[in-house]
N, C-alpha and C positions, 0 to 999 in steps of 0.2 A: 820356321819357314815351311810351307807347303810343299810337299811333295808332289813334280807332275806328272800329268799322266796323259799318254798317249793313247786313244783308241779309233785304231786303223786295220785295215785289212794285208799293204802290202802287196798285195798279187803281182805282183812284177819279176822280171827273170832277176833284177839286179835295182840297189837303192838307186833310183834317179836324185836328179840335183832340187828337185823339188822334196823330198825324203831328207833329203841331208840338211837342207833349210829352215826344214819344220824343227828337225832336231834339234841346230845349232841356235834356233830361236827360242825353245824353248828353253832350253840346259840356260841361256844365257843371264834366267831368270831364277834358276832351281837346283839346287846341289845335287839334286837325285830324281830320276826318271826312270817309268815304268810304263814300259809298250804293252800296252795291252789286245791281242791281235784276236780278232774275231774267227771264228771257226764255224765254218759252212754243214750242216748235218750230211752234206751230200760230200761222196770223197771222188773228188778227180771231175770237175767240170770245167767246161771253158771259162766259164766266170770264174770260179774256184778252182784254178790249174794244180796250187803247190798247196801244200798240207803245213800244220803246225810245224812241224819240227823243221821243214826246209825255209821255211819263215825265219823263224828264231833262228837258225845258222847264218843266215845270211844278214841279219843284224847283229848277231855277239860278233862275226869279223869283223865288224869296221867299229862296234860300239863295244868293247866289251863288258863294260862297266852298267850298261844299261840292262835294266830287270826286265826281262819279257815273260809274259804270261799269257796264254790261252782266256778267251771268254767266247763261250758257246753260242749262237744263235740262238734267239726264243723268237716263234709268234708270237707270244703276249711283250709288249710292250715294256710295260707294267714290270713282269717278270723281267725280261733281262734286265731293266734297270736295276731291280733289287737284286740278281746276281750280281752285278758287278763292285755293288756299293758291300755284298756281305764280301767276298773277295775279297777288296783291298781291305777291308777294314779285320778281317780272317786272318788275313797273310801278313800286314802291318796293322796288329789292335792301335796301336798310338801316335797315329801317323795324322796329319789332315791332306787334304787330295784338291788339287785341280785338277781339272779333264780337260785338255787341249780340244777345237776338232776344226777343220776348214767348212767353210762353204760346201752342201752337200754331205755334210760329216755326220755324223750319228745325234750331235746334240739336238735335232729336233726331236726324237725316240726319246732321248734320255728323260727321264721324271725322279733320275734320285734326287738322294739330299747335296750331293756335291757340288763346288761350284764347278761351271762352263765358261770358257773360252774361245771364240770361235778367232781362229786367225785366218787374214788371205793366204788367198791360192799365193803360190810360191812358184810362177810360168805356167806355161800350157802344157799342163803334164796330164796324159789321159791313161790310164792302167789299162785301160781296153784296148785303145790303138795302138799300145807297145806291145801289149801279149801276143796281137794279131800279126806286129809286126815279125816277131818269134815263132810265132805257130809254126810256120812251114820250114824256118832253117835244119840244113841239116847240118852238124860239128862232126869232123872229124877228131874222136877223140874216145878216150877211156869213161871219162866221168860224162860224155855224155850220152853213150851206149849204157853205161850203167844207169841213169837217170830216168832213159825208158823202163828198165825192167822195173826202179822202183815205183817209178808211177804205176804201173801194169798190175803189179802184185800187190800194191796196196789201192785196188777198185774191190770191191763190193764185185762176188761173180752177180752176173745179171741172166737174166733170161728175156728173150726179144720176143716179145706179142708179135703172132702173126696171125692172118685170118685167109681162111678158104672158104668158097663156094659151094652149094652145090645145085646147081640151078637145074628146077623139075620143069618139064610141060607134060601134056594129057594126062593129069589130071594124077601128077607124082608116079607115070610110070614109064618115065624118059628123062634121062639126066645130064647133062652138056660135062664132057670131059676134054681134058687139054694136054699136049705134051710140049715140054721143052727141050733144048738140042742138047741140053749135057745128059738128058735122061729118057732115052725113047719105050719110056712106058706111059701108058693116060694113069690121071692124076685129077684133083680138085683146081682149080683155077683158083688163083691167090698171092697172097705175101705179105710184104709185113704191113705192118702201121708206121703213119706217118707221126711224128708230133704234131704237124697241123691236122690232123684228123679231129672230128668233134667227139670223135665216139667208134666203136668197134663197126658200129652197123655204117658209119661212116667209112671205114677202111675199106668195110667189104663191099660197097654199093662203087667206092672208086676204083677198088682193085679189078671186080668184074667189068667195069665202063674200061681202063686200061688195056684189059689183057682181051677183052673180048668184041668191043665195040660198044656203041652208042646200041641199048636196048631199052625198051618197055620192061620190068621187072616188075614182082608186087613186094612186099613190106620184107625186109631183113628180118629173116626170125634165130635165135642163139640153139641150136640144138646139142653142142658138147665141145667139151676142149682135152686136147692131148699133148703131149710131149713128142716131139717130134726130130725122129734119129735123123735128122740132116747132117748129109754127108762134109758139109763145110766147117758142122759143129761137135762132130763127132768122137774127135780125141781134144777139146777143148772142155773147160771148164764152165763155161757159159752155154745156155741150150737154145734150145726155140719150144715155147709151148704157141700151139694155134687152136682158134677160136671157129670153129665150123657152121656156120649160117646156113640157113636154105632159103629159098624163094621161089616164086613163080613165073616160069615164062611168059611173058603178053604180047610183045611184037618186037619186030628188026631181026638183020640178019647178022647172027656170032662171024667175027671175022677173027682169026689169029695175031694179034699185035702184042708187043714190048717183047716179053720174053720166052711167048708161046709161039708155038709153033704149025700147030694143029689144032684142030676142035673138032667135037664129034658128037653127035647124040647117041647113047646106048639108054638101052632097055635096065631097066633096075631089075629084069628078075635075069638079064645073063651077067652081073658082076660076079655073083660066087666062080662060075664058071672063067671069067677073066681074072679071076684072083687066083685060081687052081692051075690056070695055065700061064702064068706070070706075067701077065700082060699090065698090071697095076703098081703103080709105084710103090716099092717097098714102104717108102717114109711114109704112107697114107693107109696100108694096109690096115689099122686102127680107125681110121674115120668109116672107110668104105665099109667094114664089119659092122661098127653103129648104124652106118646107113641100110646096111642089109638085116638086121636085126629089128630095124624100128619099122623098118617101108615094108619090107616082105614078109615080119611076124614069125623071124623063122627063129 
């Protein structure tokens, strides 16, 4: 008899009645069953909330008898199929294999040699619109204050793309600067990136329209990027590096909006002098040095 084989994701806070169906439908047919759970390269996403091992816990409780295993994501197609088929045939050389999968299920990817099974859906079970329904709960409770810290410590630290401005008129020797109310020094105009963004020069052509109004600018050009000691990111694990553009003024009037405060045009040859008299935001004191180094040749 064939051995079956389940390859599913899971991502759910708990097996729904659709999970336990798929089970009980197949076992009904196969003395031995092996969940084979796919693994996202990305650790800790909304699609991908829970990792391998909280997976496979939450199926040895109620199955204990059932074999779970890990199977990686590949782009190539191709490839992961031939993973999964050296796997089981790795892990049981003498075994032969059915692959269960539902509508939507992996078996249109798959091209090994095994056979396929596609069974129906088993109710209106969406993984997505349970997870969301979960996202926002909060538990009072021990395991589930623990649950965040595992999630938390098991991400990947990141670093958040952000981009600044710095916008020239006459002819690069006047420079539009900005302040915000947690920080009453001038500074570049900017922040982060969007994921809807197409591109860096995208961020920063929105960030400037945001923070400063509807202007005439000329071409986002990339002049240097820095690590940037933000005071939010300071004693954390994760940083901010920003992406410094320049451009040219052409028309409209800079107004203060979203998170600035102020605007102001300054001279590029008095920043050293505003940098000596503190008047420049510490977090930027690295861009405005490149800026003074490259504009005034000093």
């Amino acid at each position: 008899m064939k051995t079956a084989v389940i390859i599913a994701r899971f991502q759910t806070p708990y097996l729904h009645e659709g999970h336990r169906q798929l089970i009980s439908q197949v076992t009904e047919n196969h003395a031995k069953l092996i969940i084979l759970l796919g693994v996202s390269p990305i650790m800790g996403s909304r699609k991908n909330p829970y990792d391998y091992y909280t997976r496979e816990k939450m199926i040895k409780k109620d199955y204990p008898d059932v074999i779970v295993l890990p199977v990686s994501d590949h782009p190539s197609d191709k490839t992961w199929s031939d993973n999964i088929d050296h796997l089981l045939k790795g892990v049981f050389p003498a075994e032969h294999f059915c692959l269960y999968g539902s509508r939507d299920s992996f078996i249109p990817y798959y091209s090994g040699k095994f056979e396929t099974v596609e069974l129906p859906e088993h109710g209106d079970y969406n993984a997505t619109e349970l997870r969301k329904q979960y996202a926002d709960k909060v538990f009072d409770s021990n395991d589930f204050r623990a649950g965040i810290l595992y999630a938390y410590y098991n991400q990947y630290t990141k670093v958040y793309p952000t981009v600044d401005i710095a916008l020239f008129k006459n002819n690069k020797t006047e420079i539009l600067l900005g302040k915000k109310s947690t920080n009453n020094k001038w500074r570049f105009v900017g922040g982060f990136a969007d994921p809807e963004d197409d591109s860096y020069e995208t961020a920063a052509k929105r960030e400037l329209t945001e923070e400063c109004g509807e202007m005439e600018t000329g071409e986002m050009t990339y002049e240097t990027s820095r690590k940037i000691n933000d005071w939010r990111y300071r004693n954390e694990a994760d940083k901010i590096i920003t992406l410094l553009f320049s451009c040219n003024y052409i028309s409209g009037t800079p107004a203060a909006h979203d998170d600035i405060i102020d605007l102001d045009w300054f001279k590029v040859t008095d920043l050293p002098q505003l940098m000596k008299d503190g008047m420049l935001s510490d977090e930027h004191h690295q861009l405005f040095n490149f800026v003074i180094t490259k504009y005034l040749n000093l």
